[in-house]
C-alpha positions in Angstrom: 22.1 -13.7 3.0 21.7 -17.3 1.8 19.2 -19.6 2.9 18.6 -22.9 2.9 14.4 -23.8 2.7 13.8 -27.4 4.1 10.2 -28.9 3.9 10.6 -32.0 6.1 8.7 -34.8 6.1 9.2 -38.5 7.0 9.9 -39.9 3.5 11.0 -37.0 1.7 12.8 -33.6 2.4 12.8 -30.8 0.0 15.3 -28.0 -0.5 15.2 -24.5 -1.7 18.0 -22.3 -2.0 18.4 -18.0 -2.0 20.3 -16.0 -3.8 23.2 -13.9 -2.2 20.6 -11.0 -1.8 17.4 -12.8 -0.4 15.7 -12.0 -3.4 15.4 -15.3 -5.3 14.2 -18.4 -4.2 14.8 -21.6 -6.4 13.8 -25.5 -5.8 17.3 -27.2 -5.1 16.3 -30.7 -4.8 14.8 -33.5 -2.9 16.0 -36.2 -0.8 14.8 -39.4 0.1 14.9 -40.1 3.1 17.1 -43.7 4.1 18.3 -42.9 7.6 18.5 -39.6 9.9 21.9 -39.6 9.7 22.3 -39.8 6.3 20.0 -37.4 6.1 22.2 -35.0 8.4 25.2 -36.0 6.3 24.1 -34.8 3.2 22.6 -31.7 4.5 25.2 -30.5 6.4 27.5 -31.2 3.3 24.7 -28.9 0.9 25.1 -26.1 3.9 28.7 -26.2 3.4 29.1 -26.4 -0.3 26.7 -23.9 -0.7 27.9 -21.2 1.9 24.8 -21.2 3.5 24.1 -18.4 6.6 20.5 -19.7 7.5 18.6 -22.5 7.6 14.9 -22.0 7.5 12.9 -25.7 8.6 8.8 -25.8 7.9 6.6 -25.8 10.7 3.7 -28.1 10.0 1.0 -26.8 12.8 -2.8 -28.2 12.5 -5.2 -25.8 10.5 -5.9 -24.5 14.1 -2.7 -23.5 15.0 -1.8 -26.6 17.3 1.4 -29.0 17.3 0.8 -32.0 16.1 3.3 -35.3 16.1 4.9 -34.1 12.7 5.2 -30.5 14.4 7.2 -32.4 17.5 9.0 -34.1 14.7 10.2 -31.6 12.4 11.0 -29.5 16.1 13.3 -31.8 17.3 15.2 -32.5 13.2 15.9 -28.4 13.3 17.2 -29.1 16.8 19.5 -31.7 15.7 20.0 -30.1 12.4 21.2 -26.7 14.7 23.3 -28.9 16.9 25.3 -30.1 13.5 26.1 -26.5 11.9 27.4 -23.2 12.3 24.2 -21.4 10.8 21.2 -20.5 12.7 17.5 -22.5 12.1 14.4 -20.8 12.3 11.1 -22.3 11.9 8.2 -20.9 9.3 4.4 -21.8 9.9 3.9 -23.9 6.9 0.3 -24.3 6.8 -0.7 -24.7 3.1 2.3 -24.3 1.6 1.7 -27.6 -0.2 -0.8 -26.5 -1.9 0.7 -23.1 -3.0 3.1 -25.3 -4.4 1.3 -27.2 -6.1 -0.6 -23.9 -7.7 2.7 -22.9 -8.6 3.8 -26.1 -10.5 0.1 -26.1 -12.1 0.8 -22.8 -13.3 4.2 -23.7 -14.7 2.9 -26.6 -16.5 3.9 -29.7 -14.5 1.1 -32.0 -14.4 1.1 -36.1 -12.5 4.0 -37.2 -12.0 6.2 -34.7 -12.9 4.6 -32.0 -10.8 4.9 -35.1 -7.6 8.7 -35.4 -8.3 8.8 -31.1 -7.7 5.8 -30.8 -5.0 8.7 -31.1 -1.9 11.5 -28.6 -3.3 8.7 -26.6 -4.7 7.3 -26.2 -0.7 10.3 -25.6 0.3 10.6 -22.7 -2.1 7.2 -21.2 -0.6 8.3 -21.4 3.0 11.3 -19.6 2.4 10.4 -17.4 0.7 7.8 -16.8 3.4 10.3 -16.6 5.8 12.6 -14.1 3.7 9.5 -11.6 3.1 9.1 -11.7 6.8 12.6 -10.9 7.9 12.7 -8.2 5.3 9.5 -6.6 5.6 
């Protein structure tokens, strides 16, 4: 199945993108963010182009567990976003996920402002694959 990994956030949105299989994840790109529905536009346009069967949206929920605005916020964009396609969106807890990625980039050698311009596709590469490990474990 291909999937389509979206960390949201008000400014910037980052994509990841599955293989065929589910077995690779890889960043796609990020977006700045102008208005919501260019935003929708050019994602539902990725979705299509890429033959995508799921979206999977990150669920930014307090340390503790509780919503928070940005949880309300990124609720209601997959809402909209499901309203808009034919694929089903599922949200992924994506509590620290920013900070795997940025483990991840440190790892691969990106350093200042490099490793900023691939933090938001990189999170979107952890909460899918999250996602993917727990639809297929």
């Amino acid at each position: 199945m291909r999937a389509l990994g979206i960390d949201f956030g008000l400014k910037r949105v980052g994509l990841s993108v599955s293989d065929r299989t589910g077995t690779l994840v890889s960043p796609l790109k990020t977006i700045e963010r102008t208005t919501r529905q260019a935003l929708f536009d050019e994602l539902t346009e990725i979705i299509h182009d890429e033959a995508i069967e799921a979206v999977v949206v990150g669920l930014p929920l307090a340390l503790n567990g509780e919503d928070t605005l940005t949880t309300r916020q990124a609720r209601n964009f997959a809402q909209s976003l499901e309203r808009r396609i034919d694929a089903p969106v599922h949200l992924m807890d994506e509590r620290l996920t920013s900070a795997q990625a940025k483990e991840e980039l440190n790892a691969a050698g990106l350093h200042g402002a490099k490793r900023k311009a691939a933090l938001d596709s990189q999170a979107a590469v952890v909460i899918l694959r999250s996602w993917l490990d727990s639809v297929t474990s």
